[in-house]
N, C-alpha and C positions, 0 to 999 in steps of 0.2 A: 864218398864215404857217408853210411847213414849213423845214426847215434839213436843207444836203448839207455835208458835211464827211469828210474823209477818218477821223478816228479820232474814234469817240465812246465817252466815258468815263462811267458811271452810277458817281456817287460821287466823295467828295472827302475822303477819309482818306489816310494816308502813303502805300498802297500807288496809289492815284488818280493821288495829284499825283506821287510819281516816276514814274510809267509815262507823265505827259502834258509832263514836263520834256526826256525821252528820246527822246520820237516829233516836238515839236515842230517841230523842224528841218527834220522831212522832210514836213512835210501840215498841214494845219490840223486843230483840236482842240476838240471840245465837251465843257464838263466839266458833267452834269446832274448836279443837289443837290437833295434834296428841302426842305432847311430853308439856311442860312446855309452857304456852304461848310465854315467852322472848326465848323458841327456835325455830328463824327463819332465814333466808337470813338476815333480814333487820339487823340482832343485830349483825352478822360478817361484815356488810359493813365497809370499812375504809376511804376510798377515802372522800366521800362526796357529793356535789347536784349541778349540775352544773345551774348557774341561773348568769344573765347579772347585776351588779353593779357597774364594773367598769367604772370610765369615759371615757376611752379610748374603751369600750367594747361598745356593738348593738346588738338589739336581731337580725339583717340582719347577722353580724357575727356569731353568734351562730345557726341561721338558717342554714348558707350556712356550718360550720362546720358538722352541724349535716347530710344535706344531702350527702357532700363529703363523711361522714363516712359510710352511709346505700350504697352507691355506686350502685346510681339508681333505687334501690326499694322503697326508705319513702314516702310517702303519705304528699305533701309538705304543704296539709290542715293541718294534725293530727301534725304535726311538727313545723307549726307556733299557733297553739294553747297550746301544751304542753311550746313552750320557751316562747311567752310572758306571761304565766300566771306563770312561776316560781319568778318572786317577790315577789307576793301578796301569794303567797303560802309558802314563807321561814319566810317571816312577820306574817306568820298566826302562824311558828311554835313558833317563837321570844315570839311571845303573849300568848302561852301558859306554856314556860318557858323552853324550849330547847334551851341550853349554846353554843352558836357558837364560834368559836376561833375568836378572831378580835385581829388587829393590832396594837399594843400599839404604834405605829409612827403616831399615828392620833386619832383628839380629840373624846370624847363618844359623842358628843352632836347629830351623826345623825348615826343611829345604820346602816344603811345601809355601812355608810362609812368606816364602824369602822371594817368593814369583813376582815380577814386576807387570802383572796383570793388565793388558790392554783392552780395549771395548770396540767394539764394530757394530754396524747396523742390524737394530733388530733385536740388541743384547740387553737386556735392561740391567745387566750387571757385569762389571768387567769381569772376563774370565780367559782372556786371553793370553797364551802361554807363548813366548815368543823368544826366538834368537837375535834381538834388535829390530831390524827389515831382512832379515834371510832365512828366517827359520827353515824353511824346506831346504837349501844351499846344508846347514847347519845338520840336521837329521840325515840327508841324504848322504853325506860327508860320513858320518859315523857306522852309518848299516853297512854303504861299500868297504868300506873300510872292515868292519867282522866278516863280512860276505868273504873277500878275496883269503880272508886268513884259513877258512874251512875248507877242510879239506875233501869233504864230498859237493860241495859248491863249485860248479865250472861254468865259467863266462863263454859267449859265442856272438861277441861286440860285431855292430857290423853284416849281422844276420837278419834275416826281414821274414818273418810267416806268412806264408799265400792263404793255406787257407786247411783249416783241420781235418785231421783224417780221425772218419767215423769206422766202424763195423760195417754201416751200409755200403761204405765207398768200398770195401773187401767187396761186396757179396757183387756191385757192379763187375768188378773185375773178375770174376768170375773166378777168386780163391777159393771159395766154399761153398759148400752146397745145403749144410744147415742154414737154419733161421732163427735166431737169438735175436735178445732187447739191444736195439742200436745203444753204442758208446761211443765216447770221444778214448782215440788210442794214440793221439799224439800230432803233430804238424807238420805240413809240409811248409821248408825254410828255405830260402833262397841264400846264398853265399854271394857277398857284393865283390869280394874280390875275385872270386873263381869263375862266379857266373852260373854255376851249379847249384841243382836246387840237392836238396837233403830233404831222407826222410828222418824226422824224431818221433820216435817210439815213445810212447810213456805210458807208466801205468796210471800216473794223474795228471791231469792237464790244468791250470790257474794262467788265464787271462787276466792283465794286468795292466793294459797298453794306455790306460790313460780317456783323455777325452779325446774331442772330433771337432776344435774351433777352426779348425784349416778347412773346414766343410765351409764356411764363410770369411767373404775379403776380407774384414778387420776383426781381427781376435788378439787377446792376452796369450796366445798358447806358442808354445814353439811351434817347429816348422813339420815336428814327428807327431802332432797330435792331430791323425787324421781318421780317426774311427772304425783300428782294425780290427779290435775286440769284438766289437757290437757288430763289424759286418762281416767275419768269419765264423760268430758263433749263430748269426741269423742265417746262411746259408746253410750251414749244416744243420737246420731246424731246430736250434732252441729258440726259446722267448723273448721277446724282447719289450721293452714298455714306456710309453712316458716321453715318448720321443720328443715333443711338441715341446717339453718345457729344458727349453736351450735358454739358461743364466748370461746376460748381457751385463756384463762387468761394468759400473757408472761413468768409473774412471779411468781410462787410456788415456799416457801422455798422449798431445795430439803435437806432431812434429817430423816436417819432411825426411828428416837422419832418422827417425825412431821407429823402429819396427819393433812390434808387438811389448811395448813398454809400461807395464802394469804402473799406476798410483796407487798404494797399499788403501785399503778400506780406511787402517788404522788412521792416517791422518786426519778422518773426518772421525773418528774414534776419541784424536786429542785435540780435537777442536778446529778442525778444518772447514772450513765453509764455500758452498758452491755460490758461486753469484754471476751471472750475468756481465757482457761486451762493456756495461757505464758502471759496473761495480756493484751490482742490485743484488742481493739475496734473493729466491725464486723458492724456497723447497717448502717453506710455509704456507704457500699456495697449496701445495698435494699433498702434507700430512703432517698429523700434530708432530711426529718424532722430526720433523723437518730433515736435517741433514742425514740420521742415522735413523732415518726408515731402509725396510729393506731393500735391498736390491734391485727387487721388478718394478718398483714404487719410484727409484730415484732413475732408473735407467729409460723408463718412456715421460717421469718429469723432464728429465734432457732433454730428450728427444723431439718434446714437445715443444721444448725453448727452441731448440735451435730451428725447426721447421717454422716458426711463429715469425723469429725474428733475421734468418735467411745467413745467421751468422755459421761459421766451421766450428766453432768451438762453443762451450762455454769455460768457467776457471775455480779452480780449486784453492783457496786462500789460505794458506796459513802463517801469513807474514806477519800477525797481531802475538804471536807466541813468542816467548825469546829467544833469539836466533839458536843459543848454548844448548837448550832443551830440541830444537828442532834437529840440531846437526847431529847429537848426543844419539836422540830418540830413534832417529832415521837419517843413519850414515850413509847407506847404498842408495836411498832415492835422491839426496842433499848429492853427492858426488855425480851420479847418473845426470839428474835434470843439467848441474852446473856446465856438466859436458858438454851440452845442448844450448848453454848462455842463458838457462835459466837460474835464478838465485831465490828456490823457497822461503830463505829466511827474509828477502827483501820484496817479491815478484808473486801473484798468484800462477798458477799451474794450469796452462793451458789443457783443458782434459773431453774426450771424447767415448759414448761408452764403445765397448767391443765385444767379439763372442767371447763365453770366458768356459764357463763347465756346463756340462750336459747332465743334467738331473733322469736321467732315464738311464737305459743302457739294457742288460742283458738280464732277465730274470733271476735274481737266486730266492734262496729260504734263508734263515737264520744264522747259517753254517756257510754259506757260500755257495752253496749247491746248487747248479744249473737246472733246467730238465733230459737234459744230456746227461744219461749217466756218466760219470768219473769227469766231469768237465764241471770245474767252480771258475768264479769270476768275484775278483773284488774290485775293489779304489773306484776313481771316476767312470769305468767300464761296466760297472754292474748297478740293477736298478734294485735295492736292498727294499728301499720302502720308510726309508729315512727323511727324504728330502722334500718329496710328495711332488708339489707345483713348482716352488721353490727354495732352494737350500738355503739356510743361513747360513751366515760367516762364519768360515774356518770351521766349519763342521765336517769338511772334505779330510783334511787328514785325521780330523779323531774318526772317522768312519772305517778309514783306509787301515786304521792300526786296530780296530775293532774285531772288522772281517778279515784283517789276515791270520789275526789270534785263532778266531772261531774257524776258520774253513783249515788251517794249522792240524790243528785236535781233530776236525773229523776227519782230513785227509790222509792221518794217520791208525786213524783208528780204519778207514775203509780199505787201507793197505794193507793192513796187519791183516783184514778179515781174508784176505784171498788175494786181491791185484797183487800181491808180491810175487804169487805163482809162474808169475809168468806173463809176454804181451804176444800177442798174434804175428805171424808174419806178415809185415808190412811193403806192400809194392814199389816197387821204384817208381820214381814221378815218371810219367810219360808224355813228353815233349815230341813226338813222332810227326809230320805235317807242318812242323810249325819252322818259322825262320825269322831272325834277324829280322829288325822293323826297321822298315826304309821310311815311315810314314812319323816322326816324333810330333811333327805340329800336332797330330790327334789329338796328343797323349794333352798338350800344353794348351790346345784353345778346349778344349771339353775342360781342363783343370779350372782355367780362369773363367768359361762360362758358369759351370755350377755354383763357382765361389759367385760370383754377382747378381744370379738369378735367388741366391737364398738371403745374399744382402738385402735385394731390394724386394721381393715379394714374401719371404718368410721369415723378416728379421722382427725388431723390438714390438714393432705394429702390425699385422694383418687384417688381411681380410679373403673373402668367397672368390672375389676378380684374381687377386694375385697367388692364390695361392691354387686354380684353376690354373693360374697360368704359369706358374715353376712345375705343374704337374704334366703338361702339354711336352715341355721341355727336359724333363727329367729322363721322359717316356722316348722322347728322338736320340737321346744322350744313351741312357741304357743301352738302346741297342746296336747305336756304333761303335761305345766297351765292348760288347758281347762279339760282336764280329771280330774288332780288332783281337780281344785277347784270346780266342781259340785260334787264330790264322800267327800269331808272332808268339817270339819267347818273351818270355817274364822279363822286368827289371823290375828298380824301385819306383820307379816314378809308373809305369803301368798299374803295378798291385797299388799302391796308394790312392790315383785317380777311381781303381774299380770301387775301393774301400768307400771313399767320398761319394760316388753316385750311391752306392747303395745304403749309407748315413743319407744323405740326402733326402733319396725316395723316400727311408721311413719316416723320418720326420715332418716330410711332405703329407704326406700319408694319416699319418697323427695327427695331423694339426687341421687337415681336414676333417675329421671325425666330431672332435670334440668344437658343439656347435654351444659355446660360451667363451667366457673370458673369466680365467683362475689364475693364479699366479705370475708364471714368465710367457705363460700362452693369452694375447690381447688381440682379441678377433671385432673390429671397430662397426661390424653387424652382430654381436653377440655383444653389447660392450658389459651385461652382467653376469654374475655369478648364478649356475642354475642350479642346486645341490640332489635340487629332485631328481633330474636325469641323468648329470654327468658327475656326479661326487662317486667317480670310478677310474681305475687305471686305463691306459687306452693300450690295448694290448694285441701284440699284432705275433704270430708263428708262421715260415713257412713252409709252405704244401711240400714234401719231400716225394719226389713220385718215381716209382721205379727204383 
């Protein structure tokens, strides 16, 4: 059975579900998920939305925070669009009934007032809008929740996208004999219980799928964030950019039970402090903001401790606060760690950094818009031009509800213009030669090689030697996917592995190119900043041939 629909959505995180609450009115709506809808990036976020309330706070402050963080590369347009429009954006979600923590030291009468504003690294001003520690859990709660109630909104939980169908992929099959501007017309989707793939028709297409930390051993990401956005929309030749600066999150609980167990930023926001195996404070060494410098700043400080002094960890302290405020402030991480026999209010936080978000992604403009006609991309999937080298805190979901607003408006107004006409006839997948895969270890030692080759040669520190040498391997990898997946059929663990080498290579790729050291990209043969030659996107399209 294939499915036509006017908008189809790959992905069901914040930036998903507003952009399918928005279009809903005007067309019907397919929202594909590879695993449960509510599993996404947005539902493990903790931190919060960083957006200007306070009186002492400016969106020029949050401006100039945000470009000091991209360190030379944001797009100072795409930057002051995304901060002034997060107001009217947090009020949007206020009015749908998404529970913000406020202040009980100030009165209800002006809900804006009433925010109990947190601080992250890098923020010279609180401005953090938060659900306690669950804010994404909390947002994501409430859009599914509208989502399921609309009635041209239809879920396909469960469903995995291989990989998008262009007008070119028509003219290969030789349905047409014209020659028109290639487009994106919708996605070929695999069916995890039937096994069948599906074509989805659409007149607009909105990539959505999140980041790609599964492309490395240790990451904050679930297990679904493996980079299908960015390597579905780069096969089909749109743009992609920025690959090189993958966000290393400071703090991963670090603990044999804990898999992928973020420590909110926030704690080091209200006063958490990293120090060292004898108790030493360390971050004063690498910068005046000591604990609440940015991210790239405190995640190879780490990194440096712990290579220096041969330890697994270092530790997160905030046992000097009072327990009441600790537990109060941060319910889910005080219950989480305690689970593990750790006791924040008594004990510092064993913490390591991990992959966390990928500041690059899939080229748009202002609007969302790809260079695939009718094909946008928002949330951690698309490279806006916001985040530059690297993003500040909790700048990920005000961007996410920015560009779902703006690609919303134009995807309806480019619908209205004509795509309502009508969509192409679209081919049935063709699976013809192929069989049943005898061979799974493939799938399972190429998964774990790529994840340990981008650990150890492409992670918080590089250099020329190793990243020559995940390039050598990348190159043996690719081409035993390529064999493999034309000779067998599809599953999810196949489409996932291709996704990851080809996240991989580009980022291999990128991080080659750019012969300095900016941001979350630290090449220890460039160790400075060069503005003269590389204060530029590193920008990769490919060759579409035939």
């Amino acid at each position: 059975m294939n499915v036509k629909t006017d908008f189809l959505i790959i992905g069901s995180g914040i930036a998903g579900l507003m952009y399918a609450l928005k279009v809903a009115d005007t067309g019907t709506v397919a929202i594909v998920t590879k695993k449960q809808a509510v599993d996404s990036n947005t539902n493990l976020a903790q931190g919060g939305i960083a957006s200007v309330f306070d009186q002492t706070d400016s969106f020029d402050l949050h401006i100039q925070d945000t470009l000091d963080s991209g360190d030379g590369l944001c797009n100072p347009d795409v930057v002051h669009q995304v901060v002034t429009g997060g107001p009217e954006r947090i009020r949007e979600l206020l009015d749908i009934g998404v529970n913000f923590s406020t202040d009980n030291k100030t009165s209800g009468q002006d809900k804006d007032a009433s925010f109990d504003l947190g601080r992250e690294g890098g923020h010279s001003r609180n401005r953090i809008v938060h659900a306690h520690d669950m804010t994404g859990q909390e947002v994501e709660r409430v859009l599914l929740e509208r989502a399921r109630q609309h009635k041209n909104i239809h879920f396909y939980e469960n469903h995995m996208a291989i990989d998008l169908i262009t007008f070119s992929t028509r003219i290969k099959r030789g349905l047409v004999t014209t020659t028109h501007e290639d487009y994106c017309c919708g996605a070929y989707v695999l069916d995890h219980h039937t096994k069948r793939v599906m074509a989805f028709g659409a007149g607009i297409t909105l990539l959505a799928t999140g980041g790609a930390g599964k492309v490395y051993l240790y990451t904050s990401n679930p297990d679904i964030a493996t980079g299908d956005g960015i390597a579905m929309a780069y096969r089909a030749g749109a743009t992609v950019a920025n690959l090189e600066f993958v966000q290393f999150h400071p703090t991963c609980l670090f603990h044999p039970a804990a898999k992928n167990f973020l420590i909110s930023e926030a704690v080091r926001g209200e006063g958490g402090r990293l120090i060292d195996a004898e108790g030493n404070t360390f971050m004063e060494r690498y910068d005046p903001k000591r604990d609440l410098a940015c991210r790239d700043v405190v995640a190879r400080a780490i990194d440096t401790e712990l290579k220096r002094s041969g330890q697994d960890s270092v530790f997160l302290d905030i046992s000097h606060q009072p327990a009441q405020f600790v537990t109060e402030r941060f319910p889910n991480l005080y219950a989480k760690c305690l689970s593990f026999g750790i006791d924040m209010t008594k004990a510092p936080i064993p913490v390591v950094p991990a992959a966390h978000y990928m500041c690059g992604g899939v080229v748009t403009d202002m609007f969302g818009r790809t260079d695939l006609n009718r094909l946008f991309a928002v949330g951690e999937t698309a490279c806006t031009g916001l985040h530059g080298a690297n993003r500040l805190a909790s700048n990920s979901l005000l961007e996410a509800l920015i560009y779902a607003d703006a690609a919303a408006h134009q995807s309806i107004e480019d619908f209205r213009a004509g795509i309502q006409n009508g969509l192409p006839d679209i081919p049935d997948w063709d699976d013809v030669g192929t069989t049943d895969s005898d061979e799974q270890i493939m799938v399972a030692h190429n998964w774990d090689e790529i994840r340990r080759l981008m650990w150890n040669y492409v992670g918080i520190v590089r250099s020329d030697k190793r990243l020559a040498r995940a390039q050598r391997r990348i190159d043996n990898i690719q081409n035993e996917i390529r064999e493999y997946y034309w000779n067998f059929k599809v599953s999810p663990d196949l489409i996932e592995l291709r996704n990851i080498a080809t996240v991989a290579e580009l980022i291999i790729k990128c991080a080659n190119h750019r012969k300095e050291s900016r941001g979350l990209h630290y090449n220890i043969g460039y160790p400075k900043r060069d503005d003269h030659r590389w204060k530029k996107d590193t920008v990769i399209r490919r060759q579409i041939v035939g």
